[in-house]
C-alpha positions in Angstrom: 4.8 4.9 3.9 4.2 1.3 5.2 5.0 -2.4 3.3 2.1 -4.6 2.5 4.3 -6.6 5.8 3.5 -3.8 8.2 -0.2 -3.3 7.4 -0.5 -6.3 8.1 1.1 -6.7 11.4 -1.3 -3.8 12.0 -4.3 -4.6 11.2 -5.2 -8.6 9.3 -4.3 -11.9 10.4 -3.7 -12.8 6.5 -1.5 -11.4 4.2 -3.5 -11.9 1.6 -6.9 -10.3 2.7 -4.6 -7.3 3.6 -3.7 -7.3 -0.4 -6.8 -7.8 -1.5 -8.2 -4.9 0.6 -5.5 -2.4 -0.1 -6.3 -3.0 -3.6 -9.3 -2.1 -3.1 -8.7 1.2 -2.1 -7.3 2.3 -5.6 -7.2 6.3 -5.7 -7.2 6.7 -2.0 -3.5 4.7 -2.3 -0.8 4.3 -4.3 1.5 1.6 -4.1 5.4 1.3 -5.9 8.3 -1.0 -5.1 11.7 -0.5 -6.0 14.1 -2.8 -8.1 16.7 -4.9 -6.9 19.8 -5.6 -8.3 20.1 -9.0 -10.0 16.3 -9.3 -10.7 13.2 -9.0 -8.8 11.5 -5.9 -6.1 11.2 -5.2 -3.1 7.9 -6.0 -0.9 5.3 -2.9 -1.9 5.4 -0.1 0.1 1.5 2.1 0.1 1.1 6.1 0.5 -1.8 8.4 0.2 -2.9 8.8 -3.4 -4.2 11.4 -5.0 -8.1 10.8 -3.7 -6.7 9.9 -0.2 -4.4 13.4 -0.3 -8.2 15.1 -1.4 -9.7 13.6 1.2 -7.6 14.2 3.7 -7.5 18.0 2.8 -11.0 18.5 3.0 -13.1 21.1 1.3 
């Protein structure tokens, strides 16, 4: 599990390319945040989705 932060620090110079690629990969991840207290999330963190989890397992 990594935050849309981390990936980035990875692997993009822009945040928001790394959203917009992420996003991209709908299936292969799954992003969730949790709720704060008072209002508002916390940044979203991405795992292997179902697809990706597939993948990964191979045939």
């Amino acid at each position: 599990m990594l935050t849309t932060d981390q990936v980035t620090a990875l692997h993009f110079d822009s945040c928001r390319t790394c959203q917009i690629r992420l996003r991209q990969h709908s299936g292969l991840l799954d992003r969730f945040r949790y709720a704060r207290t008072g209002g508002g999330g916390d940044p979203w963190s991405w795992v292997i989705g179902l697809h990706g989890g597939r993948y990964l397992a191979g045939p």
